[in-house]
C-alpha positions in Angstrom: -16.1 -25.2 50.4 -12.2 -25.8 50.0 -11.1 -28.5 48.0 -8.5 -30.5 49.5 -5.4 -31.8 47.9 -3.6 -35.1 48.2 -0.4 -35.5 49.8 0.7 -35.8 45.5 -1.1 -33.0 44.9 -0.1 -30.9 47.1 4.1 -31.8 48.0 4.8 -33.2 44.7 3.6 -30.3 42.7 5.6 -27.7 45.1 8.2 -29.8 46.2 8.7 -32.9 43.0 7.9 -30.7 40.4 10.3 -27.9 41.1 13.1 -30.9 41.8 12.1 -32.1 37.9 12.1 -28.4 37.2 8.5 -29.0 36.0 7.7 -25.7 38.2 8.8 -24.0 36.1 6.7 -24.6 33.5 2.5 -24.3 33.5 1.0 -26.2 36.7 -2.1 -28.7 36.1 -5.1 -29.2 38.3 -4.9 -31.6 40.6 -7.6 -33.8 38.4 -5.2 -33.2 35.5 -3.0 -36.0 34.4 0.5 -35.2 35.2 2.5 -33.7 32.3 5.7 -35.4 30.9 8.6 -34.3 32.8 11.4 -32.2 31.1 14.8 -33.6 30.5 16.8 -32.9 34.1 20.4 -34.2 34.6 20.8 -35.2 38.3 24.4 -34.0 38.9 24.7 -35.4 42.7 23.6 -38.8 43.3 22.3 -38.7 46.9 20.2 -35.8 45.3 18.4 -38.5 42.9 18.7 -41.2 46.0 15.9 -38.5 47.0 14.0 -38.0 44.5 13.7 -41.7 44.1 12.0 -42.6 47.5 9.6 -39.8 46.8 8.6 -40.5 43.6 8.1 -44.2 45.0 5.3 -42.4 47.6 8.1 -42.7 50.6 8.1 -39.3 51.8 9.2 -39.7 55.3 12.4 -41.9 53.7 12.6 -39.1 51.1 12.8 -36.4 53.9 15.5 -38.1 56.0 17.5 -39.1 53.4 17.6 -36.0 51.7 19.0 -34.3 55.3 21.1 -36.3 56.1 23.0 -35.6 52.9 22.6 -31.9 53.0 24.5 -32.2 56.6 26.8 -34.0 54.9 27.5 -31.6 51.7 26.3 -34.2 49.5 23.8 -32.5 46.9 26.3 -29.4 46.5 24.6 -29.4 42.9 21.1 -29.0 43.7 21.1 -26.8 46.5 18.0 -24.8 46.1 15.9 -27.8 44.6 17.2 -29.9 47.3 15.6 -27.0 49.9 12.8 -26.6 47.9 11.9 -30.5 47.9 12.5 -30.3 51.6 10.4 -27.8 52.2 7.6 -29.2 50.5 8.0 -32.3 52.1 7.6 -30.5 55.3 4.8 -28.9 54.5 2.8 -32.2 53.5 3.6 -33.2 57.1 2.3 -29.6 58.3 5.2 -28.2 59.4 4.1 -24.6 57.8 6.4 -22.5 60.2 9.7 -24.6 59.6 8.5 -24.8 56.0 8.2 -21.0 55.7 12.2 -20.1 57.1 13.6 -22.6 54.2 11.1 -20.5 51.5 12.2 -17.4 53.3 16.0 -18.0 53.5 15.5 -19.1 49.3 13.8 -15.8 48.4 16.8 -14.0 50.3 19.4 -16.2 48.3 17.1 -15.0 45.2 15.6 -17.7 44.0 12.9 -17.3 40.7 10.0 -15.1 41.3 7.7 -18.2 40.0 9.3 -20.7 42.6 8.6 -18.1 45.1 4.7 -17.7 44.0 4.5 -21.0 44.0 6.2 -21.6 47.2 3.9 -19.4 49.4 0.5 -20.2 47.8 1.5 -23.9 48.9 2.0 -22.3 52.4 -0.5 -20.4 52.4 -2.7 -23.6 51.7 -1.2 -25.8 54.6 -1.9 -23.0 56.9 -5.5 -22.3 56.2 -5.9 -26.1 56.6 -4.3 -25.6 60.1 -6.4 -22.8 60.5 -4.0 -20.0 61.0 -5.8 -17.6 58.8 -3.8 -14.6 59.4 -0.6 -16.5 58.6 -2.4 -18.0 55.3 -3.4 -14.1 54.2 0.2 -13.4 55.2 1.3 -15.9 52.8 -1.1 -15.2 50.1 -0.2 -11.4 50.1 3.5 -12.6 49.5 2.4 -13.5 46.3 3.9 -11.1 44.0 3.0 -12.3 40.2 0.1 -13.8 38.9 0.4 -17.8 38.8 -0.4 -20.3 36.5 -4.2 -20.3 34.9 -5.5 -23.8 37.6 -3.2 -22.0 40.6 -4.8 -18.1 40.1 -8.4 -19.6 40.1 -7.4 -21.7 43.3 -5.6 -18.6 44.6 -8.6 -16.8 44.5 -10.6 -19.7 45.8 -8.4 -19.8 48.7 -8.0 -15.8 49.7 -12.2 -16.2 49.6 -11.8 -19.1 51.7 -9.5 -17.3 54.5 -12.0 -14.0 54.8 -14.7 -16.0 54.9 -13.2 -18.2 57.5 -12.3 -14.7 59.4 -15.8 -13.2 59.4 -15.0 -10.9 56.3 -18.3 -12.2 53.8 -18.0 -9.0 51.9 -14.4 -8.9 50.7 -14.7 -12.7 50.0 -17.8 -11.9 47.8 -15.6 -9.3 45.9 -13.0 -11.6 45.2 -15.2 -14.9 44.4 -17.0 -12.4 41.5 -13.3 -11.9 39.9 -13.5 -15.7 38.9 -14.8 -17.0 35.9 -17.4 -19.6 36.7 -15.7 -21.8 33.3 -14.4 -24.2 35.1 -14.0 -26.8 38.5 -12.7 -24.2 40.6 -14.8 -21.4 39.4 -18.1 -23.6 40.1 -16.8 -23.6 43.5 -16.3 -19.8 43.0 -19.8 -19.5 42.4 -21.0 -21.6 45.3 -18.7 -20.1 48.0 -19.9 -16.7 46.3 -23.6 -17.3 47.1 -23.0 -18.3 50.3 -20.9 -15.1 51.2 -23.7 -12.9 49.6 -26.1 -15.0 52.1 -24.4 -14.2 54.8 -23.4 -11.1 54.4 -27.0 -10.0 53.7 -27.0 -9.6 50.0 -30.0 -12.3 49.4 -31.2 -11.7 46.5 -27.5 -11.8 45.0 -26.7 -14.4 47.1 -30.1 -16.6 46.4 -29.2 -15.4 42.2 -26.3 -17.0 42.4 -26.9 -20.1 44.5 -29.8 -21.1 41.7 -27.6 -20.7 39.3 -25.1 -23.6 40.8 -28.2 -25.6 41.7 -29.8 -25.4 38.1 -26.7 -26.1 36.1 -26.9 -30.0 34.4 -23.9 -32.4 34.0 -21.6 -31.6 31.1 -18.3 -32.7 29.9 -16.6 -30.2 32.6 -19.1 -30.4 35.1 -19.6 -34.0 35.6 -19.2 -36.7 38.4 -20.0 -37.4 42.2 -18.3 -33.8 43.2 -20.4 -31.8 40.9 -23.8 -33.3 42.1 -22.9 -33.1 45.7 -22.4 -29.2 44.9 -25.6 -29.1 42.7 -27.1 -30.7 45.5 -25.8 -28.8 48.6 -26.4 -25.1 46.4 -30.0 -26.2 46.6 -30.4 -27.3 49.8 -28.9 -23.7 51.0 -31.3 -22.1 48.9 -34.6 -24.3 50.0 -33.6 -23.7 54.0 -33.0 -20.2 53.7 -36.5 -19.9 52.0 -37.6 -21.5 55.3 -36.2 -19.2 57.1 -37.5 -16.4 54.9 -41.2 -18.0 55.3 -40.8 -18.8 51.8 -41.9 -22.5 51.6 -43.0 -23.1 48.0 -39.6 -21.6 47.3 -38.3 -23.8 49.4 -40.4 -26.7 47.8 -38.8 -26.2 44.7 -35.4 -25.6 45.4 -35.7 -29.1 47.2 -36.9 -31.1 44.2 -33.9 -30.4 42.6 -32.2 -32.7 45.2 -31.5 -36.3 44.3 -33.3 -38.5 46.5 -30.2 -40.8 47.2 -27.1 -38.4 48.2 -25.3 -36.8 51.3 -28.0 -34.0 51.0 -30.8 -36.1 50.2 -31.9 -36.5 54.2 -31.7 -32.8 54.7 -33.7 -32.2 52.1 -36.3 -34.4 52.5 -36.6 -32.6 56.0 -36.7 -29.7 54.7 -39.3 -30.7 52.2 -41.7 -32.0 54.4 -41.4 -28.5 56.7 -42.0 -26.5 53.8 -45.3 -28.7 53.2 -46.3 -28.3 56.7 -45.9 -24.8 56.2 -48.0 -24.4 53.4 -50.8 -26.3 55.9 -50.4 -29.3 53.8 -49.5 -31.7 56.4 -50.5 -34.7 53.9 -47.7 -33.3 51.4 -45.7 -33.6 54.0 -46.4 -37.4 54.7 -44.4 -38.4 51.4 -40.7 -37.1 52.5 -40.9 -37.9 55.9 -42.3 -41.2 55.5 -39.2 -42.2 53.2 -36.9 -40.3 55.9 -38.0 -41.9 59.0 -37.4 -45.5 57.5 -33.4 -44.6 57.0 -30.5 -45.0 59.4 -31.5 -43.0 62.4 -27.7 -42.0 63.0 -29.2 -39.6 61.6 -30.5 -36.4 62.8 -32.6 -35.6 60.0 -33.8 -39.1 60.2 -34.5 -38.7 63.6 -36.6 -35.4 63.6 -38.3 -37.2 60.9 -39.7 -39.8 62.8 -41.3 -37.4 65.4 -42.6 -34.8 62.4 -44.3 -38.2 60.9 -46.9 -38.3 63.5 -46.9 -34.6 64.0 -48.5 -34.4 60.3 -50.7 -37.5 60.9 -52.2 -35.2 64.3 -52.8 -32.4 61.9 -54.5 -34.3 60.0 -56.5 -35.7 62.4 -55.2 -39.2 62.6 -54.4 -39.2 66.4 -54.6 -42.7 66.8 -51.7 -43.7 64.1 -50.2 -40.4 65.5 -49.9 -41.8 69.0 -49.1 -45.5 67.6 -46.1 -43.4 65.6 -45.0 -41.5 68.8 -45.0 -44.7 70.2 -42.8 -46.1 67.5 -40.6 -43.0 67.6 -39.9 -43.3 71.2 -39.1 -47.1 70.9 -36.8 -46.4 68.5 -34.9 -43.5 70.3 -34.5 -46.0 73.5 -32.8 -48.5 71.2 -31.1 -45.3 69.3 -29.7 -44.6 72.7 -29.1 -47.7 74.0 -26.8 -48.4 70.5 -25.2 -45.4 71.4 -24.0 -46.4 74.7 -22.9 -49.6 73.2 -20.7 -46.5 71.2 -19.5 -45.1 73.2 -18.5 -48.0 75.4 -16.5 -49.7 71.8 -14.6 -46.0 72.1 -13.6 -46.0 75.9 -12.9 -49.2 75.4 -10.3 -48.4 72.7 -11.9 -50.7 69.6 -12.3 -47.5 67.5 -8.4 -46.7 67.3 -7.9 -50.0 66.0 -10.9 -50.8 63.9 -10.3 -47.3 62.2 -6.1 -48.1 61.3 -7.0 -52.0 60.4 -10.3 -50.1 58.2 -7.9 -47.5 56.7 -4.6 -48.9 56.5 -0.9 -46.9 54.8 2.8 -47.2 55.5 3.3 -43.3 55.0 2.8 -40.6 57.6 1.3 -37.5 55.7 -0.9 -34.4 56.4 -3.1 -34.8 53.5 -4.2 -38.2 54.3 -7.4 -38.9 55.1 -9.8 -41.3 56.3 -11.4 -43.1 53.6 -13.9 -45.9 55.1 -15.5 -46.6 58.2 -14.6 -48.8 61.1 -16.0 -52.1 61.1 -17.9 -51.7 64.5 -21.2 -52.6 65.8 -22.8 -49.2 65.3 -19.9 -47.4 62.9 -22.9 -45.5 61.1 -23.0 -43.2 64.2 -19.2 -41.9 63.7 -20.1 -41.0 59.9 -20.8 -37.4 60.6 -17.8 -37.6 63.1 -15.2 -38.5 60.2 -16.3 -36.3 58.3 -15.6 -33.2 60.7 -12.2 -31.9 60.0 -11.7 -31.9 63.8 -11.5 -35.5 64.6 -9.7 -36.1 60.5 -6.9 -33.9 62.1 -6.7 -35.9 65.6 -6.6 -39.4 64.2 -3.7 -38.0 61.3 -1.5 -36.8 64.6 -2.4 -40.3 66.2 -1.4 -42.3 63.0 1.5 -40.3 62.8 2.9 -40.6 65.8 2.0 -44.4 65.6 4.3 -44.3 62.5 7.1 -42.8 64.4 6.9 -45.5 67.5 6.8 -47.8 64.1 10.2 -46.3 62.9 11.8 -45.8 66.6 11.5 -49.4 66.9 12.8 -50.1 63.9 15.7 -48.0 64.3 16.2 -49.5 68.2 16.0 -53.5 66.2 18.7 -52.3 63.7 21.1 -50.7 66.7 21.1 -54.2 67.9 22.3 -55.8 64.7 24.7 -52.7 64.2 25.8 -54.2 67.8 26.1 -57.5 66.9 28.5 -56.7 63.6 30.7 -54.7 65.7 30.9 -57.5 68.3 31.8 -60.0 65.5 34.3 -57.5 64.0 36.1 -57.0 68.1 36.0 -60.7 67.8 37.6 -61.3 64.2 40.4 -58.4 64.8 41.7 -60.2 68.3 41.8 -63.3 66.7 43.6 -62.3 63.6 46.3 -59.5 65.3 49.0 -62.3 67.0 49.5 -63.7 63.5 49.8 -60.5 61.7 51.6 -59.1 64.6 54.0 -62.7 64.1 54.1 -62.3 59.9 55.2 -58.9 60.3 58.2 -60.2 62.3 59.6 -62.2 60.0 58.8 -59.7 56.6 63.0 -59.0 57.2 61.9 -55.4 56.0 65.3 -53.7 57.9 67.7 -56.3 55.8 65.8 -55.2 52.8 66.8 -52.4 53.3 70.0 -52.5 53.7 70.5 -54.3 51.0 68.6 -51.7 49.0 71.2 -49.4 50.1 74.3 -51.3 49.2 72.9 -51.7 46.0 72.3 -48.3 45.8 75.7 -47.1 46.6 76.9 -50.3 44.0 74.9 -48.6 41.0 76.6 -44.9 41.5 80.0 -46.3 41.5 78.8 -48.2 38.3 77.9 -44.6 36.7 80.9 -43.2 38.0 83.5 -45.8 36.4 80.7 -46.3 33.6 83.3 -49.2 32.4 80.0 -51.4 32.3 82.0 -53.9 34.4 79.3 -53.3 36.9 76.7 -54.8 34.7 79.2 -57.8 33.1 77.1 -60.9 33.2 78.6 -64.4 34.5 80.8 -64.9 31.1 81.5 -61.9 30.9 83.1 -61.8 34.3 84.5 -65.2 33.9 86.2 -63.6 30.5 87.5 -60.7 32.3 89.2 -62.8 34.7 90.9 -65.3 32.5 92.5 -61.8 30.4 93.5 -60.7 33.5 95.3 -64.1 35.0 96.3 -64.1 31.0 98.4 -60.8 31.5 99.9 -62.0 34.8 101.0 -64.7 33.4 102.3 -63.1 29.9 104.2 -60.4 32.3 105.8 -63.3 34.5 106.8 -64.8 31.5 108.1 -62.1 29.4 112.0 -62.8 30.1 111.9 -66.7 29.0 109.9 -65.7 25.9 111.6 -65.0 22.7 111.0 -61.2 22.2 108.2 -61.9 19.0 107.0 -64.4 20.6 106.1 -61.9 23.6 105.1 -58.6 21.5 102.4 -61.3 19.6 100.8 -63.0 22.8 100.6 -59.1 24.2 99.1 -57.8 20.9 96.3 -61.0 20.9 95.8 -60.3 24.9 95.1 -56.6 23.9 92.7 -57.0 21.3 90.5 -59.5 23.3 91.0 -57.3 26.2 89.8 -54.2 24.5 87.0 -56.2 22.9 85.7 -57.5 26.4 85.5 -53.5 27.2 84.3 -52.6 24.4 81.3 -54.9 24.6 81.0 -54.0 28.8 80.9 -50.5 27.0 77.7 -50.5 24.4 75.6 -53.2 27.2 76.2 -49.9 30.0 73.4 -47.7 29.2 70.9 -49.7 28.5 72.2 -51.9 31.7 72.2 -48.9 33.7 68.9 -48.2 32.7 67.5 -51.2 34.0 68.9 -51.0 37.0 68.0 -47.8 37.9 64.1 -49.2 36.8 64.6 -51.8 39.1 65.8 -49.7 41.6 63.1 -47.4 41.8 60.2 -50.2 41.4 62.6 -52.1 44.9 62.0 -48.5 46.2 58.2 -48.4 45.6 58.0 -51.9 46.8 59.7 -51.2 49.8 57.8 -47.6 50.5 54.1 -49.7 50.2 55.5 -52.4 52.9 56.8 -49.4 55.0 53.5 -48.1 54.5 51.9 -51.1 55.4 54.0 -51.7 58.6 53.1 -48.1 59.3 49.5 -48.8 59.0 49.4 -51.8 60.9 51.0 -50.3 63.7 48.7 -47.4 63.3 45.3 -49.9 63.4 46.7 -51.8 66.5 46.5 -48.3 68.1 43.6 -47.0 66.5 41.3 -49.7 65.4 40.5 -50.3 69.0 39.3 -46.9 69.5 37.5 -46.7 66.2 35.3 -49.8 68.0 34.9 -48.0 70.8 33.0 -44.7 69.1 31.4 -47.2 67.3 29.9 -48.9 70.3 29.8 -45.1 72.0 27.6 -44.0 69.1 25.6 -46.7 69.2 25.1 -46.8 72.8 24.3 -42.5 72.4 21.7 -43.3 69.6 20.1 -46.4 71.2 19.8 -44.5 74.6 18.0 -41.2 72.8 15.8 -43.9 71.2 14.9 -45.1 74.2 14.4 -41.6 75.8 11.8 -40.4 72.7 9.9 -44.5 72.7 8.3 -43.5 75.8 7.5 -39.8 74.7 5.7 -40.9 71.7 3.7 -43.6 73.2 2.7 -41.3 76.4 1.9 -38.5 73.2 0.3 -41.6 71.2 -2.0 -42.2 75.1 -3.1 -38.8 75.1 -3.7 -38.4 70.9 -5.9 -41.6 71.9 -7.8 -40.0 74.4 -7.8 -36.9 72.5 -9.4 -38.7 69.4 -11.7 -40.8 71.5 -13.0 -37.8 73.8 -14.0 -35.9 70.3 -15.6 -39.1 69.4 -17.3 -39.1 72.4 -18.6 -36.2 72.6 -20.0 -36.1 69.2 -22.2 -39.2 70.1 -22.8 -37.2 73.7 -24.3 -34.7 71.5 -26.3 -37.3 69.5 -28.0 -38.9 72.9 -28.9 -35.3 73.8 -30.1 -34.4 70.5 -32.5 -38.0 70.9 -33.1 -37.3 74.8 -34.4 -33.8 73.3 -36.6 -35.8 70.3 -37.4 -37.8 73.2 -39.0 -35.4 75.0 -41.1 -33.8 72.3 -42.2 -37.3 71.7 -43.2 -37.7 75.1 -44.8 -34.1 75.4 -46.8 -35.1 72.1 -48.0 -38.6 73.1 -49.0 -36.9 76.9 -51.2 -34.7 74.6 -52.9 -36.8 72.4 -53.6 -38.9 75.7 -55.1 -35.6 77.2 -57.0 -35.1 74.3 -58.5 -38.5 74.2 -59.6 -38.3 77.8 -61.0 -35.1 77.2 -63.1 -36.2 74.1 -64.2 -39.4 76.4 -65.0 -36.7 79.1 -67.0 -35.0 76.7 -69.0 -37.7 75.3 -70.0 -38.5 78.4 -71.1 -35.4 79.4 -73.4 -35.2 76.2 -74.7 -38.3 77.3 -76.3 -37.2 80.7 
């Protein structure tokens, strides 16, 4: 028996916990309680974008996310725990092969042994579920150190698993021995063991080991539904190959052990009964089949039951409520068979697909999910033993999946349309705004600018050339500087009239406020200077950013244009591939549906010929006991002439 992992089981311990670098520290059993994660710093933040849809359960969101920014060179940071989360994420879906070149191409980049281990005993797991077994014992041999405690006893589990699957009973005997039976896993050891023995005709190691499973009693670590189902199933091995061995008190006892309500229980009252009749105890045998025959008869057990019923009431010698429960019997089967074309009909019809996704309902596409309840149909009890086949689990899980792609196709195809719509309204808003910035930028006078930039420009290095500060003279100022200077005009025009004092003193006062004036232009000229070279530099800046902006303008006249048409060219490409895969997937989704339904049909094929076959035995009994009634009335009335 394998025991299955979830989709968090399975991804998020190969694939989350290496991204939380929780791999490498010790792994838990699935049952186990996750541990508390380490401190991780998440470096690149499309990384954690990641690693936030899956730790919300969105895988598929996760997945695509976490690709698109790897093509885009976004989680530079994380690299290898980027691939390795990928990878696992793959695998959940069962995409082993693609899975195994990203592990492959990480050992080759040399990433740790332990994420390596890890790594291909995940693989090796998905592709044993597939059922590639050579690929798996590829995958397992990879392996090159031992793995955490719950992973090495599930390693071993597994490797037994693969050679039993692949006819090897022997070597998976030698490697189920090497576990300890001390915990979950190595009580499933111990099952798988006895069964291997079984088979590969070691009985009385096999039968040893099988009682020991079917004798143990609930404990703290052996305890729940999964324990007694094993309990129960160890013992019904053991009671039908005592049948087989002609052992039938053996059997007998092995059988009690059995509870009476369980997924064995049926079998095992069948089997009881048998071993009764084999004994010669036919009225033993009454008990177990009597409580059989009155279950669902969707059953097979149930079914033989109700035609061994009367077979132990002939052998008793009750052939009158032997015929009467023939007669029953073969009622029953004609109304079995008549529910089971009513089955059959519900599947062609197509009301299983939908009863079983409105019965079982999830957002997420996963390979680990599974089918959890049945569908609410008229006769669902006779696809019980069909859900639980891993054949028809697999089909519907590539159904639902590809249901969940024509799901996200669609919603992809809906959002193109609004992506259409915005980059109509954005055509629309740029023609209707370009005349009037095309007409503002007409009258920004940017040319006069700067000229006048440049003349002021040229002004400022004569002003550091003469450095006289007259350059920088304010108003007054300049009004001072020309009264001196109409002042000395006048003084030298009048020069000859004036009295020679007189002259010498108006000169000397005309001096002094003259060289005053300078002196004043003089100490303001640095830090005037200064300012205007700051001012200069910020009109220069200024003028550079409208340049720039003129520039771009002109630039998104040209441009913007085409950037709307690869817009609308892109969305055109993606919206015609989507409609290129839509009808791909829903002709694959057809012929998944016909795939699933054809399993499902043939399975409840097999159960009409299984009740034609009771049918018949029913018939050939009741013909019989008829015969032997006429012959008894033939006799008696012979003996009385």
């Amino acid at each position: 028996m394998d025991r299955k992992f979830s989709l968090n089981a399975i991804a998020r311990r190969l694939a989350g916990a290496v991204a939380v670098a929780s791999l490498l520290g010790a792994a838990v059993p699935a049952s186990a309680a996750p541990p508390a994660q380490p401190q991780h710093v998440i470096k690149d933040p499309h990384y954690g974008d990641g690693l936030f849809h899956f730790f919300q359960d969105q895988y598929f969101e996760s997945l695509t996310s976490l690709m698109v920014s790897q093509h885009f060179d976004r989680v530079a940071q994380h690299a290898d725990e980027a691939e390795i989360l990928r990878g696992g994420l793959l695998l959940s879906y069962g995409l082993h092969r693609e899975a195994g070149q990203i592990f492959a191409q990480l050992i080759e980049r040399g990433a740790p042994p332990k994420v390596q281990d890890r790594a291909w005993f995940y693989l090796a797991k998905i592709r044993y579920q597939r059922g590639f077994l050579a690929d798996a014992a590829a995958a397992l041999d990879r392996i090159g150190g031992a793995l955490p405690p719950a992973l090495e006893e599930e390693r071993g589990l597994l490797r037994a698993n693969v050679m039993l699957a692949s006819g090897d009973d022997a070597g998976a005997a030698k490697v189920l021995a090497a576990i300890p039976p001390t915990s979950g896993a190595g009580l499933y050891a111990r099952y798988n063991l006895g069964v291997a023995l079984l088979r590969s005709g070691e009985t009385e190691r096999g039968t040893k080991v099988l009682d020991e499973v079917g004798r143990l009693s609930a404990t703290k670590a052996f305890a729940g539904e999964e324990f007694r189902a094993l309990r129960d199933k160890a013992n019904v091995a053991l009671g039908f190959a005592a049948l087989k061995d002609e052992r039938p008190q053996d059997a007998r006892n092995y059988l009690e052990r059995v509870r009476l309500n369980g997924p064995q229980s049926n079998k095992a009252l069948l089997g009881f009964g048998w071993a009764a009749a084999a004994q010669k105890q036919p009225k033993l045998a009454l008990v177990p089949w009597t409580e059989l025959g009155g279950r669902d008869a969707s059953d097979a057990a149930v079914l033989e039951a109700r035609i061994a019923l009367p077979y132990a009431l002939a052998e008793l010698g009750a052939y009158g409520q032997s015929l009467d429960r023939y007669n029953e019997a073969l009622a029953a089967f004609a109304q079995e068979g008549k529910a089971l074309d009513e089955s059959i009909a519900a599947v062609r019809g197509g009301k299983l697909m939908n009863a079983l996704l409105d019965s079982n309902p999830g957002q997420e596409m996963g390979w680990f999910w599974t089918l959890k309840a049945l569908p609410e149909l008229p006769h669902a009890s006779h696809l019980a033993p069909l859900m639980a086949g891993h054949e028809f689990q697999e089909a519907f899980k590539n159904y639902r999946d590809l249901r969940f792609l024509a799901g996200n196709l669609q919603s992809w195809q809906d959002k193109l349309g609004v992506f259409g719509d915005m980059l109509a309204n954005r055509r629309q808003a740029f023609a209707e705004r370009l005349p009037k910035v095309r007409e503002q930028a007409k009258d920004s006078g940017l040319p006069a600018l700067q000229q006048r930039r440049e003349s002021l420009a040229g002004e400022l290095v004569k002003a550091e050339t003469d450095a006289d500060g007259v350059a920088f003279a304010n108003p007054q100022q300049r009004a001072q500087k020309t009264r001196i200077d109409d002042a000395g005009q006048n003084l030298k025009a009048a020069t000859a009239t004036l009295p020679a004092p007189e002259a010498a003193d108006a000169a000397e006062r005309l001096r002094r406020v003259s060289g005053a004036l300078t002196w004043q232009l003089a100490q303001q000229h640095p830090e005037k200077f200064w300012d205007a070279k700051r001012a200069l530099a910020a009109t220069d800046t200024a003028l550079a950013e409208a340049t720039q902006r003129d520039a771009a303008l002109a630039k998104a006249q040209v441009e913007e244009p085409l950037r709307f048409e690869k817009f609308a060219a892109r969305i055109a490409e993606l919206d015609r591939r989507i409609k290129a895969l839509n009808p791909r997937v829903a002709a694959l989704s057809r012929e998944q549906q016909r795939q699933v339904e054809d399993i499902a049909v043939a399975e409840l094929r097999q159960q009409q010929e299984r009740l034609a076959v009771y049918g018949t035995q029913a018939r050939f009994a009741v013909a019989q006991l008829q015969d032997r009634a006429t012959q008894n009335k033939s006799d008696e009335h012979a003996a009385k002439q």
